[in-house]
N, C-alpha and C positions, 0 to 999 in steps of 0.2 A: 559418501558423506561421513561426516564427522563423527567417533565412537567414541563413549566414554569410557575412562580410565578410571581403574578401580577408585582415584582421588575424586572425581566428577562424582562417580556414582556414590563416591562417601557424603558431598557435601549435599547431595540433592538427598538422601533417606536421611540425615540430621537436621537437613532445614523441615521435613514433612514433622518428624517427631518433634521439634520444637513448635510448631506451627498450632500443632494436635493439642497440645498442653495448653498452648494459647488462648486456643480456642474454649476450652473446657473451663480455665479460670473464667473467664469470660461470661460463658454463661452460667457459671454459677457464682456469678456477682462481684468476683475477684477483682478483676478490672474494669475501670470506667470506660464510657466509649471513646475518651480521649485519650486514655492511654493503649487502648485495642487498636484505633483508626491506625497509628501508625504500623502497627503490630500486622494487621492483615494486608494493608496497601503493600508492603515490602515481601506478599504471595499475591499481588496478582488481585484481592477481592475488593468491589466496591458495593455499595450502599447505590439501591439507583430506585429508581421510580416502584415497581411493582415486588422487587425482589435483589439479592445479591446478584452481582454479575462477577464472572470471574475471566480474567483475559490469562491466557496462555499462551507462554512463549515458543516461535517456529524460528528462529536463531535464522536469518535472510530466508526466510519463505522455505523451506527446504526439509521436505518428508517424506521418510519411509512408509511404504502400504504396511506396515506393523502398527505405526504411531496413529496412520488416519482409522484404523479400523477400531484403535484403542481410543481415539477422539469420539469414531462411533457410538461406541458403548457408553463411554460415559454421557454422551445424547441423551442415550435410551435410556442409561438406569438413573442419571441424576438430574438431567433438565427434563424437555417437555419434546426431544426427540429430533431436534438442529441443534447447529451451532452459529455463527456466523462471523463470517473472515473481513476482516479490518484492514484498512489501508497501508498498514505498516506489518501487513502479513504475519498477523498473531490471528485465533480465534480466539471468540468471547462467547460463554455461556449469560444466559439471559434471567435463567430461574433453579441455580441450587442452592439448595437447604445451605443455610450457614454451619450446621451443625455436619453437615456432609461435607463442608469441604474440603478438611484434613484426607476423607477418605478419596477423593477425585485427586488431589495430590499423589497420595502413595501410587494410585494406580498409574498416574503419567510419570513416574519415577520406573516403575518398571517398564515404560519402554524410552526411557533414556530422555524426558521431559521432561517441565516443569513451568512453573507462573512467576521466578522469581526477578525482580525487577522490571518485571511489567507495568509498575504504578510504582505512583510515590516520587523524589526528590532525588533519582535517579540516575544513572545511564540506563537507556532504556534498551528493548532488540534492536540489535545493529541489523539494518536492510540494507539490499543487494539487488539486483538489476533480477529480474526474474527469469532471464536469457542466460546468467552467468554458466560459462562454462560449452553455451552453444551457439552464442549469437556470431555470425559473421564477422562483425565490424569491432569484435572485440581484442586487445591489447591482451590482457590477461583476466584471467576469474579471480574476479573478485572476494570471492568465498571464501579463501584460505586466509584471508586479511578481516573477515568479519569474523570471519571465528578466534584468530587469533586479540582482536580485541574485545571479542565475547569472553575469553578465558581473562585476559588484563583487567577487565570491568567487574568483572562478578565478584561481589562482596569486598569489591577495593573499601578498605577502612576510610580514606580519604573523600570518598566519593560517592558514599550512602545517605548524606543528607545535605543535597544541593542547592544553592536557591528555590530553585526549582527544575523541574523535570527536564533531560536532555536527550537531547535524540543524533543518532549518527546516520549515515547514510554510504556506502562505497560501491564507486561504479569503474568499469575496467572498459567500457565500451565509446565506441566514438558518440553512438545515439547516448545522451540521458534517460534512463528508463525509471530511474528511483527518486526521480523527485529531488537531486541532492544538494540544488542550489535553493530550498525552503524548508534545511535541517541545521542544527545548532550546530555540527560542525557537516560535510560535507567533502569526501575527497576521492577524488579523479585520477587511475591510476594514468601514467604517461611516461615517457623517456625523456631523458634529454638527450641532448646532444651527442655526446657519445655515448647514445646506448643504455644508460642504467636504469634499470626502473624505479621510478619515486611515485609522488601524488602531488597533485595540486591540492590544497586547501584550504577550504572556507568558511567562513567563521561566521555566527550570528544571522541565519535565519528563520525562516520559521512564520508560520500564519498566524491565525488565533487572532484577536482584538488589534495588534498592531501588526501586518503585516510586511514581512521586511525580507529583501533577500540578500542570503548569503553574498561578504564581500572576500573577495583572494585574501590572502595576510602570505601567502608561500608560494610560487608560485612551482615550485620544484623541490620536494624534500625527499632526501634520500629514502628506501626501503627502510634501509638500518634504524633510521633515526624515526619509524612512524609512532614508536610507545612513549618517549622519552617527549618527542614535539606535542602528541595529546593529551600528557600529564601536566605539560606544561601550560598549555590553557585551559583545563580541568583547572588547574592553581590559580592561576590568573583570576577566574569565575568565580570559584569558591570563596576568593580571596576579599572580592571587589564588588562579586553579585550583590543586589537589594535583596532584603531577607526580611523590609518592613511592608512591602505591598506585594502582594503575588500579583497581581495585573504587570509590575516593574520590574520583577525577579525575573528573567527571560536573559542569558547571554545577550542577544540580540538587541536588548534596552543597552546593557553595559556596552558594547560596541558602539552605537549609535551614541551614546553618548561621551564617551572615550573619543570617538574617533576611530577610523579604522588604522591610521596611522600609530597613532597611540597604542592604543590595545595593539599593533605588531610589534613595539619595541616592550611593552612588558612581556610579552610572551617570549620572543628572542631572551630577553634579560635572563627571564626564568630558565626556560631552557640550557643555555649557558652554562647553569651551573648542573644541571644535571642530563646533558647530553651523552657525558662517558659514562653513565651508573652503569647500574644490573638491567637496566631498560633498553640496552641495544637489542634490535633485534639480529640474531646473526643468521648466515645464509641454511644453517644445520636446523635453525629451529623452523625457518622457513618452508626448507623441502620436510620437515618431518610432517607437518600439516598439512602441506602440497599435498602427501602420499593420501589424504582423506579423500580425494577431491579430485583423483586420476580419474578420464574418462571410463566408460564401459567399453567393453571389444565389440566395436562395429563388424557388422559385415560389410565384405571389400568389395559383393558383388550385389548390394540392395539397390544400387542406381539404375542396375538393368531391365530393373523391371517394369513393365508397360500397362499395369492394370490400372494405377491413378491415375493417368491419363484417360485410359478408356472408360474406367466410371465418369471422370468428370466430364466426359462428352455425350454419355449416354442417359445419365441420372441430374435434371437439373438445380435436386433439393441439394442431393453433396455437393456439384461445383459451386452453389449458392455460399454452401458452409467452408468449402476448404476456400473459398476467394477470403474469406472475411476473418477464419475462427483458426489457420495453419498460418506459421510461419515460417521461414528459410531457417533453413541447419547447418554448422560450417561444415559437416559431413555430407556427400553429395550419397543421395540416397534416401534421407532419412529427413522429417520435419517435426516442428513443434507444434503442439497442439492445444489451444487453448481452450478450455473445460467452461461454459459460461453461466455465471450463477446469475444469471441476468432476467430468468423466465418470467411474461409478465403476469402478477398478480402476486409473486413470492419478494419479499423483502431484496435489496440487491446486497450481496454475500451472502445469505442463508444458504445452505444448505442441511440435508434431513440426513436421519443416523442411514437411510439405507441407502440412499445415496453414495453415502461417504465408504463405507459396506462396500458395494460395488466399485465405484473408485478404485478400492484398494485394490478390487481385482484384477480392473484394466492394465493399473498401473504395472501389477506383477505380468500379466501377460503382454505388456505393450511396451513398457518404458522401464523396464530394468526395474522395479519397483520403486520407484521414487514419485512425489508427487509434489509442484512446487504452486505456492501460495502468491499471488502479482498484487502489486500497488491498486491497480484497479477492482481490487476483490473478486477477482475469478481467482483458477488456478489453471495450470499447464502440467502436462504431460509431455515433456521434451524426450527427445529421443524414440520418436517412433517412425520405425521402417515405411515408409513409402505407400508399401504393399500393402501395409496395415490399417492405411485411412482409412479404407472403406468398408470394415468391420468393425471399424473402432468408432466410426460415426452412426453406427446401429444401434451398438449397444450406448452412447449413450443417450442416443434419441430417446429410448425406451426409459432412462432415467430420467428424460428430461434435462438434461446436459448439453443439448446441442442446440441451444439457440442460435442462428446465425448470425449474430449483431455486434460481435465484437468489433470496435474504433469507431461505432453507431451510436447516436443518438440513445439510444436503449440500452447501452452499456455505461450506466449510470456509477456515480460511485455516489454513495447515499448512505450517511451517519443513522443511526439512531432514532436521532430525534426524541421530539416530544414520546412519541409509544412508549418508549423505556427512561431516557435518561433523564433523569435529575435535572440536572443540567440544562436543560434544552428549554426554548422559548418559542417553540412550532415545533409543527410534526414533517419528518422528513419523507418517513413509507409513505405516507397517502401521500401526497404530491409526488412523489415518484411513481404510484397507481396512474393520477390522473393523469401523468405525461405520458405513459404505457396506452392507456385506454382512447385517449388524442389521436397520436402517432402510432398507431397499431400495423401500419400496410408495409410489407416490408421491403417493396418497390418505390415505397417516397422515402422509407430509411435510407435505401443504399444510394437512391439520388443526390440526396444530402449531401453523403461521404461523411469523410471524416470529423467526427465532431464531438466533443469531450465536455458532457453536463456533469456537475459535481453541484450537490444539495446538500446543504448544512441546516442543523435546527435552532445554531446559536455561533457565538461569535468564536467562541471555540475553535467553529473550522474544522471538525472530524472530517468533516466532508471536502474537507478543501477549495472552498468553495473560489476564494481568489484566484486560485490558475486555470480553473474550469475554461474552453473557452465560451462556456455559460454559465457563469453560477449563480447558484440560487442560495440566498441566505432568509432563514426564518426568524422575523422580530415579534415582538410581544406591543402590542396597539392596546391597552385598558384591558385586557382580557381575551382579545382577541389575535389569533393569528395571520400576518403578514408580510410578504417575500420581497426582498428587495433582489435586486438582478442586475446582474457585471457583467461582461462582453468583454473579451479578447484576451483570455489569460492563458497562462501556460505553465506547465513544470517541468517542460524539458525542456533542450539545448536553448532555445529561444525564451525564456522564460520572463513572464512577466506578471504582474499584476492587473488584474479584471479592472474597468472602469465601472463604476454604477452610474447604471442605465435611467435613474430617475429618482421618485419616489417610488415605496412599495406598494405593491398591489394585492385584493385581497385574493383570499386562498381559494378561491372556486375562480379566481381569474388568472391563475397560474399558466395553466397551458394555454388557453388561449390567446395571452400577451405574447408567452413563447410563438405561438403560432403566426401570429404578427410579424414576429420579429424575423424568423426564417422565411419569410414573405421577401422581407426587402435582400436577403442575401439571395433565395432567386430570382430575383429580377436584376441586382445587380451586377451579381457573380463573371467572371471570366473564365475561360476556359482551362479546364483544370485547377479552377480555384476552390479551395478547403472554405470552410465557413472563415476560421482564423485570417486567411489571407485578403478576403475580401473585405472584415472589419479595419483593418490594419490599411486597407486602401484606401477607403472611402470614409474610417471614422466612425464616429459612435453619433452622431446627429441625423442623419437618416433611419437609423434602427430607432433611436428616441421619438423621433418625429411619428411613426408607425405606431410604435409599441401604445403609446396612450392613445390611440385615434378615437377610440371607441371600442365596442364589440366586435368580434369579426361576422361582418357581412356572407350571406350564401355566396356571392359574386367571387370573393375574395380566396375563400374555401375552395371554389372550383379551381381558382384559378395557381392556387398554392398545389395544389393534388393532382394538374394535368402534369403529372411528371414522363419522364422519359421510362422508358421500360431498364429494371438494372442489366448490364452488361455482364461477362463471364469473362473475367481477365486470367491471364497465364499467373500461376501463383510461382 
């Protein structure tokens, strides 16, 4: 992984000490909070419901067991003993002191962190496929591309006060893993024709209040030219973006309203003139970053070994976990591991400081010490021998780590909400409870299969609720809380936007509409058909027709929960 350079590490200990002074005028009355707001959002800190919250950058999900143990700690000595991991593979603290924050800073400087451009009118952390570097179906790792525009982004003079907030995305893999066609820009790395590596890319999307997806504008840009082409529509945006309505200030409004046509020939224009700068990337700077990002030395003889098999025939809790929670490694031998912050009755991302403790140990005796942060708010442990699943799924039973449920029902990805944010207009956790406490059996989970709920508490969309192929968004009714619900969405290859399923329903009928509603996908369903597959067959007027029918009847109950027994597939 990526190491800082005595320059890195200069500009993170003069942002902390500017930061400190900030702070101190501040509270001792120096600055207003209008001239502080900006002052803290450009570290990372906001202003939310019960307390500061402070979001920390994991630069594409991607950490050393030094950093999560140092996440730890500051758990334990400055929040309330969690942290909790966000969809765009940052974690956020929930309750430290403002007066503490400068010092939670310094400390994430000593191991090579930091919060800066987490918030605010931004480039925000560049995300990455959380496979990168082992998945199969991958072209190339995308990592050495996120970090070199982690370094182009950070404190660009140009670029610190955007419209508004922007976000990138880069994926090297055939599957989309990161979301990258509902990011302000979006880019797919690929070959052409003869061989060279470029990126496809995308311009203007993004969820939130108007929901839009990324459209092409490039269909093939060279490697060389990947700094030179994102400054140029950094310029374009800057240039053009609204800066009188933030609801309007989004790339994606200027696209949409430009045209995707339009906005391609300003960006070309721009470009143009500054395609030959100091902005080429050349092949020297390329491999120098590559060198961060070289595998670890496998062993040549871990495929040999036959005891994963024979746990997973003899123990049916771990074939349970490794069917659901391991995935394939391009290394033959060796799998990834996904770590599930999913347990029901714990927020979905939390995790506790001893937790994260442990973590780091696994990770040092399991996976090279690294430990990587997913879209879906778990994390992974990539690169672990074979051999090693079935003491690796011990230890984190014991921490409570090893829910079986990942690409389940119960693998929620779940904002905030009313509990803490500001922002919010419902509560996310407790309806995330109530679907847990529903759907608890974990023989009607795996029935289901595959199936992606994302729960928002506002239009915001933390939760992403529009690609879910469920989502749940929470609206404000006179005082009260109520979920409106979308059917058939997606954020990867196939990607699309949820339909809404009706009017909103209230908050104690949450899961039981849900329960309605995967009524009609199995009585529908076809063989081997995904929830996704069968809405997409049959439409959204049979789930509508259900979903309001009424209460759910005993009848109906029985007959939704006579499932099939789950199966044990070859992983």
């Amino acid at each position: 992984m990526y190491q800082y350079d005595q320059y890195d590490q200069k500009l993170v200990d003069e942002r902390v000490a500017q930061f400190r002074g900030q702070v101190q005028r501040y509270l001792a009355g120096e600055l207003s909070d209008d001239e502080f707001r900006p002052l803290r959002l450009m570290n990372g800190l906001y202003l939310q419901r019960h307390a500061p919250m402070l979001r920390v950058a994991i630069p594409y999900g991607l950490l050393a067991s030094r950093q999560l143990r140092t996440l730890a700690h500051i758990a334990r000595r400055y929040d309330q003993g969690y942290g909790h991991f966000s969809t765009r593979q940052n974690i956020q603290y929930n309750w430290p002191k403002l007066e503490e924050t400068p010092d939670i800073l310094a400390e994430l400087a000593q191991v090579e962190m930091h919060a800066i451009q987490t918030s605010g009118n931004c480039i925000r952390n560049v995300t990455a496929d959380h496979l990168a570097g082992v998945a199969k179906d991958e072209l190339e790792d995308p990592r050495l591309y996120c970090e070199i525009i982690r370094q182009w982004s950070t404190f660009h003079p140009e670029f610190s006060y955007l419209p508004r907030k922007f976000k990138i995305a880069v994926t090297g893999a055939a599957h989309d893993r990161a979301a990258a066609q509902v990011h302000d820009i979006g880019l797919n790395l690929r070959r052409d024709p003869q061989g060279e590596l470029g990126f496809r890319v995308l311009v203007g999307g993004g969820l939130g209040r108007t929901p839009i997806i990324g459209q092409v504008i490039r269909e093939f840009l060279p490697q060389r030219d990947l700094l030179s082409y994102l400054e140029a529509i950094l310029r374009v945006y800057n240039q053009h973006g609204r800066r009188d309505n933030i609801y309007k200030a989004r790339i994606k409004i200027l696209v949409k309203a430009l045209g995707t046509a339009a906005f391609r020939e300003q960006v070309e224009a721009e470009w143009a003139q500054i395609r030959d700068s100091g902005l080429v990337l050349t092949d020297a700077e390329i491999e120098r970053v590559r060198c961060y990002f070289a595998p670890p030395v496998y062993e040549t003889d871990a495929a040999a070994d036959a005891s994963f098999e024979q746990w997973r025939q003899n123990d049916p809790a771990f074939a349970a976990w490794a069917r659901h929670n391991i995935a394939d490694h391009k290394v033959a031998g060796y799998r990834n591991v996904f770590v599930a912050l999913k347990t029901p009755g714990v927020a979905p991302g939390d995790i506790t400081a001893a937790q994260m403790d442990a973590l780091s140990d696994l990770a040092d005796r399991y996976s090279f010490g690294q430990i990587r942060a997913t879209h879906q708010q778990n994390l992974l442990l990539a690169d672990v021998r074979q051999a090693d699943l079935y003491p690796l799924w011990h230890a984190l039973q014991t921490q409570q780590l090893a829910a079986p449920v990942i690409g389940t029902l119960a693998d929620m990805i779940c904002c905030p909400g009313l509990e803490f944010c500001s922002l919010a207009n419902a509560s996310s956790i407790s309806i995330a409870h109530q679907i847990n406490q529903k759907f608890d059996q974990l023989d009607y989970l795996y029935d289901l299969g595959e199936i992606r709920l994302n729960l928002s508490g506002c239009m915001n969309a933390c939760g992403h609720h529009h690609v879910g192929h469920i989502g749940i968004l929470g609206v404000d009714k006179k005082g009260e809380e109520w979920y409106q619900i979308s059917l058939g969405g997606s954020s990867e290859n196939d990607v699309r936007l949820g339909d809404i399923l009706g009017p909103s329903v209230p908050k104690v009928e949450v899961a039981n509409t849900l329960e309605r509603i995967l009524l009609v996908y199995v009585e529908q369903r076809e063989a081997d058909e995904r929830f996704l597959d069968t809405f997409r067959r049959i439409g959204l007027e049979p789930f509508r027709a259900r979903a309001y029918a009424g209460e759910t009847d005993s009848a109906t109950v029985r007959k939704l929960r006579a499932v099939r027994p789950a199966q044990v597939e070859t992983v």
